[in-house]
Structure formats: C-alpha cells, structure tokens
C-alpha positions in Angstrom: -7.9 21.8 3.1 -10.1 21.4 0.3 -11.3 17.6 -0.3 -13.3 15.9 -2.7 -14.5 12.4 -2.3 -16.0 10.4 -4.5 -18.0 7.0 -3.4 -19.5 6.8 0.6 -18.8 2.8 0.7 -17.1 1.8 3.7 -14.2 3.5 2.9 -15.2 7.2 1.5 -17.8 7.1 4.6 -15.1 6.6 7.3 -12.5 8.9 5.3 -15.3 11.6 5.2 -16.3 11.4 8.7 -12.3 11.7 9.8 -11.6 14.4 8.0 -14.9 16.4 8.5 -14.4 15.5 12.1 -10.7 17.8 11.5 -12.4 20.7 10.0 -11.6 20.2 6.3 -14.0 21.4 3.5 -15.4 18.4 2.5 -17.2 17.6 -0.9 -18.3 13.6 -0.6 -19.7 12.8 -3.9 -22.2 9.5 -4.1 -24.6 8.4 -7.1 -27.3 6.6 -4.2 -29.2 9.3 -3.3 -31.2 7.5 0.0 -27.1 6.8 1.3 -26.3 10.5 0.0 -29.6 12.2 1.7 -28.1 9.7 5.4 -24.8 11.3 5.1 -26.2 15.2 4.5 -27.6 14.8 8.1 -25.0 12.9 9.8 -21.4 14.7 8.2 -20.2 18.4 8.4 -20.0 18.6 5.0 -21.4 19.3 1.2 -22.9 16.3 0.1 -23.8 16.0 -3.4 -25.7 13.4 -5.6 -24.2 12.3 -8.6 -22.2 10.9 -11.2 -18.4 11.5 -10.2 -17.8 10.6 -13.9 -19.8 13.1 -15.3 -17.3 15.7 -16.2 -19.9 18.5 -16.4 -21.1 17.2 -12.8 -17.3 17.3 -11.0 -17.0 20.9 -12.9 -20.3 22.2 -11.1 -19.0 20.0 -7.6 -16.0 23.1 -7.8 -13.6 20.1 -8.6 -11.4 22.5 -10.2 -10.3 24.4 -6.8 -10.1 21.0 -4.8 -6.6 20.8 -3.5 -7.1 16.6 -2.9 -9.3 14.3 -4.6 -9.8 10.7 -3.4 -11.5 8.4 -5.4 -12.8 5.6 -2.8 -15.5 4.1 -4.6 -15.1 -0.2 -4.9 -15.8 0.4 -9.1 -11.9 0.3 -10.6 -13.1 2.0 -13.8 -15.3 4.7 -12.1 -12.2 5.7 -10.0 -9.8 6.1 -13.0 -12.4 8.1 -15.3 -13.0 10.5 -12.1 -9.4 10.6 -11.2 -8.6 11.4 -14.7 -11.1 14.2 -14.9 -10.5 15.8 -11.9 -6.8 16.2 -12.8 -7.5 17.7 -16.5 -10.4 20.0 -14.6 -7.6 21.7 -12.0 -7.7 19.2 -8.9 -4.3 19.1 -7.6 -3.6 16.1 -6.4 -5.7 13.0 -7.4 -6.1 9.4 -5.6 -7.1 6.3 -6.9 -8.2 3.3 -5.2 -8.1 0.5 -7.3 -8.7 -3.4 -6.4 -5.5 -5.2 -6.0 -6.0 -7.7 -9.1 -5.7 -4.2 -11.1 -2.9 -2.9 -8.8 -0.9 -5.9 -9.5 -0.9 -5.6 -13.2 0.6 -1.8 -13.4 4.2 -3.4 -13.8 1.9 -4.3 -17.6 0.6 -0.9 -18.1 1.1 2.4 -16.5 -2.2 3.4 -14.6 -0.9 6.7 -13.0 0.9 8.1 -16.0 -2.0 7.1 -18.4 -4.8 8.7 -16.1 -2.6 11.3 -14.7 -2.8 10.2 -10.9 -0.8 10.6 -8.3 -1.3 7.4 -6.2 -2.7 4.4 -6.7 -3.6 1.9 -3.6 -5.9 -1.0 -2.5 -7.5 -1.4 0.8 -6.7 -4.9 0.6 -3.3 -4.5 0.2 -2.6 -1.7 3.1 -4.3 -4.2 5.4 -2.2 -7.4 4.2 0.3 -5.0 4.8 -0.5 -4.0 8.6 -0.9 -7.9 9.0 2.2 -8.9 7.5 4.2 -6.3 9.9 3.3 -8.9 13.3 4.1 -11.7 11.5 7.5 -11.3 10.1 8.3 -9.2 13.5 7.0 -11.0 16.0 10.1 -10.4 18.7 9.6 -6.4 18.3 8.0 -4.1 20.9 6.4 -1.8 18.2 6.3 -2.5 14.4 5.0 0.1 11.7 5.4 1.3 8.5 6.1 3.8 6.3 5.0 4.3 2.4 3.3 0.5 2.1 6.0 -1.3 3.7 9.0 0.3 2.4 10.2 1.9 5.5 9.9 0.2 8.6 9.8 1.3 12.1 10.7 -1.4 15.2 10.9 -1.0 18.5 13.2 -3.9 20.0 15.1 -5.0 23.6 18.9 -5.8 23.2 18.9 -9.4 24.1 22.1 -10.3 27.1 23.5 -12.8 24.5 24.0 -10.2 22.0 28.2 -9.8 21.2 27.0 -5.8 20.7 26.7 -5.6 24.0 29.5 -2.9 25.2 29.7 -1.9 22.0 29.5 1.5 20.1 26.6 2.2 17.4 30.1 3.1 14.9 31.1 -1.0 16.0 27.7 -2.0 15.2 27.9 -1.1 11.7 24.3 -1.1 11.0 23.3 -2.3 7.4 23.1 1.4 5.1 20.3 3.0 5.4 19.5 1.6 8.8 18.9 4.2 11.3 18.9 3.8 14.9 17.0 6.8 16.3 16.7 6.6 19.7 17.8 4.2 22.9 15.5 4.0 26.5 17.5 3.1 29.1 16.1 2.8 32.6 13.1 4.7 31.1 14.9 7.4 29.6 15.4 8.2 25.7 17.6 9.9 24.2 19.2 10.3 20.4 22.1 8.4 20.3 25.3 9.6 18.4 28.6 7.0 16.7 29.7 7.1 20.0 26.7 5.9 22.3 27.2 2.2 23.9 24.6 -0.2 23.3 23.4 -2.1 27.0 21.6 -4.8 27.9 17.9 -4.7 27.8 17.9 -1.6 26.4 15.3 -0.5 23.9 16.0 0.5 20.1 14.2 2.5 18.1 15.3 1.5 14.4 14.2 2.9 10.9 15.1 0.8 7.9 14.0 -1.5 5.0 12.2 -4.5 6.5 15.0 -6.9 4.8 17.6 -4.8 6.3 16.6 -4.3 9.3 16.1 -8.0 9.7 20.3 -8.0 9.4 20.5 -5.6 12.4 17.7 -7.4 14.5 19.9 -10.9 14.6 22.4 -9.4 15.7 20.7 -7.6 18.9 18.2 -10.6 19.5 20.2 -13.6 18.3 17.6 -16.0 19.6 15.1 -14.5 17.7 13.0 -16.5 15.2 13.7 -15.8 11.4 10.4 -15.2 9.4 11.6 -18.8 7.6 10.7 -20.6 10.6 7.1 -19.3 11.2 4.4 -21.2 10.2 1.5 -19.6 9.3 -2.5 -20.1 8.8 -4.5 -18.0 6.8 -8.5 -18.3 6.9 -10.3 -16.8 4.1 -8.7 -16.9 0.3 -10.4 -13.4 -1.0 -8.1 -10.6 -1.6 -7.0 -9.6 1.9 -5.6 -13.6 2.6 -4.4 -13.4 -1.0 -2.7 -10.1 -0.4 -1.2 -11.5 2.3 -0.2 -14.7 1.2 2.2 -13.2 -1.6 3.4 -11.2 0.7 4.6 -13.7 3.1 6.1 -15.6 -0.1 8.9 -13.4 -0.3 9.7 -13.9 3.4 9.7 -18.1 2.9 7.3 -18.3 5.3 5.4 -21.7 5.2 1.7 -20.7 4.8 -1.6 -22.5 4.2 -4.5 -20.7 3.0 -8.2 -22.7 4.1 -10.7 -22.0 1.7 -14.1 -22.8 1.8 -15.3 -22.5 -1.8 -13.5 -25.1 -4.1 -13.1 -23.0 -7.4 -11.8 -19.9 -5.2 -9.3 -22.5 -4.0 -8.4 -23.3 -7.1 -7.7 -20.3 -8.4 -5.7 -19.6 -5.6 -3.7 -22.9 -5.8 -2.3 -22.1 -9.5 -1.9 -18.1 -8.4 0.6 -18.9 -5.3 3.7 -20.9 -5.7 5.0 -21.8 -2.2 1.1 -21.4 -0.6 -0.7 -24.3 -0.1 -3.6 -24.0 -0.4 -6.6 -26.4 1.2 -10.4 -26.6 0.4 -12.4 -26.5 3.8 -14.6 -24.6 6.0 -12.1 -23.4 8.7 -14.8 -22.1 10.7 -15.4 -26.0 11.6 -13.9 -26.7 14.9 -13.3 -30.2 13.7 -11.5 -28.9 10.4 -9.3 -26.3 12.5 -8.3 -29.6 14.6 -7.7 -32.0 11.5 -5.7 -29.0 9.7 -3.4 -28.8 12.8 -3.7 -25.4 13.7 -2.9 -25.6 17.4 0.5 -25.7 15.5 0.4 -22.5 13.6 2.8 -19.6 15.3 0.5 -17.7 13.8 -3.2 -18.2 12.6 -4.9 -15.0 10.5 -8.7 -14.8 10.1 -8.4 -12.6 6.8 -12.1 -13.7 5.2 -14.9 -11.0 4.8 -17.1 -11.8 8.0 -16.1 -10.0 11.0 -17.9 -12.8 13.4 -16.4 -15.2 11.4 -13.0 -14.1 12.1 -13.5 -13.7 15.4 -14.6 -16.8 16.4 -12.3 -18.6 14.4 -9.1 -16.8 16.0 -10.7 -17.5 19.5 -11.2 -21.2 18.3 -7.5 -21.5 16.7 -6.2 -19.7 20.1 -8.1 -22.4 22.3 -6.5 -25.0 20.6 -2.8 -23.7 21.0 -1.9 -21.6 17.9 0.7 -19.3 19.3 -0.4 -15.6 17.6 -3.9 -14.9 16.3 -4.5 -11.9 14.1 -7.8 -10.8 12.5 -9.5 -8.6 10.4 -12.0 -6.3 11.3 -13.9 -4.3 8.8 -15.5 -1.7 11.7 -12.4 0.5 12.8 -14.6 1.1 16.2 -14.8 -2.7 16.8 -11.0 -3.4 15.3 -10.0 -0.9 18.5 -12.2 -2.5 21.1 -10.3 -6.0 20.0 -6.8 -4.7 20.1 -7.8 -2.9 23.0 -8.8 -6.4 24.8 -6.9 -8.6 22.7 -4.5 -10.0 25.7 -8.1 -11.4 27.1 -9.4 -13.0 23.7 -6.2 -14.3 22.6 -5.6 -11.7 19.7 -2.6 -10.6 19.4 -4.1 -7.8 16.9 -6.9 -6.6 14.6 -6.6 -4.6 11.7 -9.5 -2.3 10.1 -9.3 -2.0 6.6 -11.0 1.5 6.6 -8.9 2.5 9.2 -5.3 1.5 7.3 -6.6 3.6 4.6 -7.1 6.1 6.4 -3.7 6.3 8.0 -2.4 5.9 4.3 -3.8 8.6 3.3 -3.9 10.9 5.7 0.1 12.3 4.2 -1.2 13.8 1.6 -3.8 15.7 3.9 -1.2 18.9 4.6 -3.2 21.8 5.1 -1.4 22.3 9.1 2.4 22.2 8.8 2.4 18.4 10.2 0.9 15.3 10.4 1.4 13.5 13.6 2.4 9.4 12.4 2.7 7.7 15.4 3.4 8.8 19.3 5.8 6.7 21.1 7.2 7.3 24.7 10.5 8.5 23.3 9.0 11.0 21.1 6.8 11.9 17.9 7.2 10.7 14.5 6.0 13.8 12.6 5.2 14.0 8.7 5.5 16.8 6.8 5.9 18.1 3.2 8.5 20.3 2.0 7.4 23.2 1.0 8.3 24.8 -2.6 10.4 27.9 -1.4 11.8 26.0 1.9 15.3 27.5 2.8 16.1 23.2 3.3 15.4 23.0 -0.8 18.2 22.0 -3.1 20.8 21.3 0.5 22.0 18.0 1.5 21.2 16.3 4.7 24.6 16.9 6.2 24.4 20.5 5.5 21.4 21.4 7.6 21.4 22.1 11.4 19.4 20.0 13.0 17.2 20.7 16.4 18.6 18.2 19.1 16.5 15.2 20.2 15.2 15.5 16.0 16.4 12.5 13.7 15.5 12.6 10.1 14.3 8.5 9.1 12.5 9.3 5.9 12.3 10.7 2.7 9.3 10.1 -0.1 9.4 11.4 -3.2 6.2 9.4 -5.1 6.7 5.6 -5.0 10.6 5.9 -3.8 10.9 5.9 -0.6 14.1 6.0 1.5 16.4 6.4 5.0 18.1 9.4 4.2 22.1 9.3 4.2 24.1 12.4 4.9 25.1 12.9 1.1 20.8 12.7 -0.1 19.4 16.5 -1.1 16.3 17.9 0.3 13.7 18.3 -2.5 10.4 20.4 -2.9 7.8 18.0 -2.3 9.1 15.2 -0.6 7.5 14.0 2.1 9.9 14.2 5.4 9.5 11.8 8.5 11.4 12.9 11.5 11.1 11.4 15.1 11.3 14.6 17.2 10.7 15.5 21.2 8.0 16.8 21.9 9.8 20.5 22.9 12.0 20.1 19.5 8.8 20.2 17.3 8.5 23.8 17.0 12.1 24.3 16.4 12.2 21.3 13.4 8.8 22.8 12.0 10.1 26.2 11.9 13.5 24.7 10.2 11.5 23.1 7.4 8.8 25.6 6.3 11.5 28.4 6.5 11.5 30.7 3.3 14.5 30.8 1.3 
C-alpha cells in the first residue's frame, strides 16, 4: 500500500518503522532535517525533508497517488492544512491526529467536513481508552475494543451462582446487539447457536456496547463489582489522566486525580465535575500514604515520565492498592512490563505509540485482512468490503456464512455497530468477524467475491 506520513515524532517514527517493517511504500515526510537524514538510514523507506504544508512540496512527495495519508505530527494546525491538501491533491484517504482539547470541541465545529478528512484521533485519547477497558472490566479474562470504545470484546467465566446456569443462550436474552460468539468448555470452543446451554465455569466470548454488555455480565458473574464501586487513583493531570478521568465520569467511578503543579490542578478542578482533584507530588512515598492509596482498587500512573510511573505504581502496589496500571511511552518497554507485570505488581501498561498504531492499522488494507486480535478460540479478522463484493446491498440473514465464523462488527465512519440479522452489508464498511483458523479462507473468499 501506498503511505504517506507526515511528522517522525514519537508517533510517525514508530507508525513508519511498522509499516515499513510490512513492506508498504512508505513516504515519511519531516521538516528536521538532522531527525530526517537518522531515519533515511535506519527505515526502508523514502524519506523526504520538508514542509508537509507546502502544497507545491506534497505535490512533488507524489501525494496525489498515495492511497493513505497520516498526519502524526504533535502541531494540530499543521495536521489539518496537510490533511486538507493532500485530499484536494488526490490522496485517498486522509488522517488527522489532533490533540484532544481540539478533539473535544468538534461537537462546536466540524473538523472532518471542513478539512475534508476522514478520521480524526488523539493519542491521548486511544490510550485513556486502553486504560479505561481494565478498570471498568476488571472481572474479565480478556477486554478490548473496537472503533474507540464503541464495540467491546470480553472474555468472561460463568460464575456457579449464576441463575443462567442450565440455561439456553434464547433464555438468556442477551441485551440487542450483544453477541455471544463463542463458549470454551473443558478447553474446547465452539460457536454457539439459540440452542447451546450455558455451564458452569465456562468461558464467554461476548461482543457488545460496553454499557450493554455490563447488563449481560451481572447476570453471568453476579458477584462481580459494578464500575460504581471502584475507586480509582490517577497520577499525573496532563491529557492522558485527563482523558481518562472524563472517561471514568460516565461510569460513576469515584476518582482522584494528584497533581503536582497547582495551576494544572486548578484547571483540572473546574474542567471535571465528579473528579477530585488534589495538589501534590504523588511521587512522594509519604504523599501516596497520606492520600490513602493502599485503598485505591485501582491506582494509574498516567503522567509523562515513564520512570515516574513506574516507580509510583510499584510504590502504590507495596502499599496495598489492589490494580496498578501505567503508562509507557516506549512500546518495546510497555511489552517488557506487561510481559512481567504479575512480578512488579502491574496489572498492565499501555504504549501510547503502540494504541495508535493498532488504531490505525484498519485502514491499512492493501492484503484482504487485518488480523485484530488472536485468541485461543479463534481470530478476530478485519476487513473492508470491497466496492463490487457479491455481499454488497444483502442483509446479514441473507448470506451464508462459513461455520465456526460470527460476524460482531460493522463500521461505517464514526458509527459503529453489532450487526442484527435485518442490518445490509455496505461498500466500505469495515467488517469484524471472529473466525477459525481453517474458516478464514472460506469467509475471505465470501467477502471479496465479485458480484
């Protein structure tokens, strides 16, 4: 596929190694020529240095036969202009990456229409987003999600007190919308039908709205703690613990925010309404004891110092707090935590670059699919339907599906949804199926299909 990138910050430098590393044609795009003339000998790609708002300079880049363009630069106003360029000059499909204080206010004015992008999205938000996912599912085996939250995916064990138990999935009567895709029993998974009994201890795969699925999740874990109960500490008031704190406000979560610098934490204090919000430096041992944290269910070092975080999560865990998430700007060291978190006391750490990258990578379709996520019951593929796709214009009920596939999403821009029976297929949707492994060729060859 043909990529242009514009900005080699932390995030167009990890975006352009990935997709280099795939064998894309990359065009990375960066104004400082000593980071540029670095990155010529390191990537597998054209690197060019210059303006990426200089409409003369994308034209001579080849912008014009680019079939993505990702604006990743940390300038709000350089991204739109370049965006906005690129489109008018023949780039198909344009990104933007815009700072969440600008993201917020596109309910006042609208960015994408106005500058003729496709997607908007913050780095900060796509990580307050991968952090909020433990915290409001802490009882689930596996938690992730689809189109920033919309769609979620959990993995949970069907507690003995649940009254499903000996029931059917058509008793359940699963919130709409709710999709239970697959049941491992004794180590075996399989795609349950209306008819297939639920058991004790075995393990759900569900597919849903977080909100919704939280309906389903009481019922099959009724001991389970509600998001309302968890109490939760955030280190760091910038725009990842700010992200995440309005987040958690629509779950009535009771969050504090510790801030070190008084004026940030007043800003933050009249910008949250059920956030409190307290003026100290939580990487003081003495402050983490006096602010109760050995309290917290779950403590989240969201501030811009990796070592910081670090060392304040390994503090908060030594002094009881249940859960400890972190932040972790190096996707390489991110791993290496979550890798070793059981040891540390981290219960996960989430790379900004890297929760971008997964973001983003739908929209990179030049092979027929994009692998989401590998589980033991299967593959959760993404792909986009094509324009002449025999599936166009047909409704979900009308298609013949390969066994051991379930369809659990549909994207069509910002709307995202579990698709019912009744929805049509549509040219240029994005499809998410959880498939087999020896079903993939079969549901691949279904979709891309000519009329």
């Amino acid at each position: 596929m043909k990529i242009h990138l514009i900005g080699a910050g932390e995030v167009g430098r990890h975006m352009a190694f990935r997709l280099s590393g795939d064998g894309h044609d990359i065009v990375l795009i960066e104004k400082d020529e000593s980071r540029a003339r670095e990155l010529e000998d390191q990537l597998d790609a054209k690197v060019m240095v210059g303006d990426g708002c200089s409409p003369h300079f994308l034209a001579e880049s080849g912008v014009g036969e680019c079939e993505l363009f990702l604006a990743l630069t940390s300038c709000n106003n350089a991204n739109l202009v370049s965006s906005s360029m690129a489109k008018q000059l023949g780039a198909r499909k344009t990104i933007c990456r815009l700072h969440p204080g600008l993201q917020r206010e596109a309910w006042m004015f609208d960015f994408k229409k106005e500058f003729h992008v496709d997607y908007l999205f913050s780095s900060e938000r796509l990580s307050a987003i991968e952090l909020a996912k433990f915290i409001c599912n802490p009882a689930s085996v596996v938690v992730e999600e689809i189109a920033r939250g919309k769609i979620e995916l959990q993995q949970l064990e069907v507690d003995p007190k649940s009254q499903n138990v000996g029931k059917t999935l058509l008793d359940l009567q699963a919130p709409n919308r709710v999709r239970i895709a697959a049941i491992t029993r004794d180590g075996q998974s399989f795609v349950p039908n209306a008819e297939s009994l639920i058991q004790v201890n075995d393990r759900l795969t569900i597919f849903g709205d977080p909100r919704k699925l939280r309906s389903l999740t009481s019922q099959l874990q009724p001991d389970r703690v509600e998001p309302s109960e968890q109490n939760v500490v955030i280190f760091g008031g910038g725009e990842y613990g700010y992200s995440l704190a309005q987040m958690l406000e629509s779950w009535n979560t009771r969050t504090r925010i510790l801030e070190r610098d008084r004026a940030r934490a007043q800003v933050l204090a009249e910008s949250l309404e059920k956030t409190k919000v307290i003026n100290v430096d939580a990487t003081s041992i003495l402050e983490l004891r006096e602010e109760q944290v050995g309290e917290a269910d779950f403590f989240v070092a969201a501030s811009g110092n990796d070592e910081d975080n670090v060392m304040t999560c390994l503090q908060a865990h030594n002094l009881g707090a249940k859960h400890c998430l972190t932040l972790i700007h190096r996707a390489d060291y991110a791993d290496a935590i979550s890798a070793n978190g059981e040891h540390l006391g981290i219960m996960a750490a989430v790379s900004p670059r890297e929760a971008t990258r997964i973001d983003l990578m739908r929209f990179v379709t030049s092979d027929r699919f994009h692998l989401f996520k590998q589980l033991d019951e299967g593959e959760i593929i993404e792909m986009a339907i094509p324009e002449n796709a025999f599936v166009v214009g047909k409704r979900v009920q009308e298609i013949s599906w390969p066994a051991s596939a379930v369809l659990v999403a549909l994207i069509n821009g910002d709307r995202a949804i579990v698709p019912g029976a009744e929805d049509v297929l549509e040219a240029g949707q994005n499809l998410y199926a959880m498939v087999a492994p020896e079903s993939r060729k079969q549901l691949i060859k279904l979709i891309t299909k000519k009329a």
